[in-house]
Residue, then its C-alpha position, 0 to 999 in steps of 0.5 A: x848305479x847312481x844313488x843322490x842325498x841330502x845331509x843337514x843338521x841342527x847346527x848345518x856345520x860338521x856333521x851335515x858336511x862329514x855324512x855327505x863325505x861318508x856316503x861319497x866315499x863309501x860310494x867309491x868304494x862300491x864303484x857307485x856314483x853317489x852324490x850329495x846335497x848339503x844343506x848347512x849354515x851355508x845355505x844350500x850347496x852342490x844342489x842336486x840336478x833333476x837328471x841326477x834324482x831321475x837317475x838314482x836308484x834311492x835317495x838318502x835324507x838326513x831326518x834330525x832336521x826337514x830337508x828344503x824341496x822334499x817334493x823333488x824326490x816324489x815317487x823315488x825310494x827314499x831312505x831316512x836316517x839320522x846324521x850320526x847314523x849316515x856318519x857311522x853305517x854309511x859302507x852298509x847303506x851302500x852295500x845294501x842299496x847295491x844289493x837291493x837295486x843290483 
């Protein structure tokens, strides 16, 4: 199982960066492969790859601010959530995903 996001904040710095690496280490800890797209002061990095959206079963995007290239993930299931939400509840985004898409 393969899930993708993308994490940005106001500020691009902190919190985009510690989100992606909650829903990466919650993935390992599920066994799911997650991967994640930061885009932060430092433009865009770890930019997700067509064959990584294709394969996802969900995509998760921050919503405190828009996300550059939303329309790559048409026709996905997408979960919206706010930084510090992704930050404090990423084991349960996880385990419901594994759950729901199992």
């Amino acid at each position: 199982m393969k899930i993708v996001g993308v994490t940005s904040c106001p500020s691009g710095v902190a919190h985009t960066y510690m989100a992606a690496e909650a829903l990466v280490l919650a993935g390992k800890n599920h066994g799911v492969e997650v991967i994640v797209e930061t885009q932060g002061g430092s433009g865009i990095e770890n930019q997700l790859k067509k064959k990584d959206i294709d394969e996802a079963v969900c995509v998760i995007l921050t919503n405190d601010v828009s996300i550059k290239g939303e329309e790559r993930f048409k026709g996905k299931k997408v979960l919206r959530m706010g930084v510090s939400d992704v930050i404090k509840k990423a084991d349960a985004i996880v385990t419901k995903i594994v759950k729901t898409f199992k």
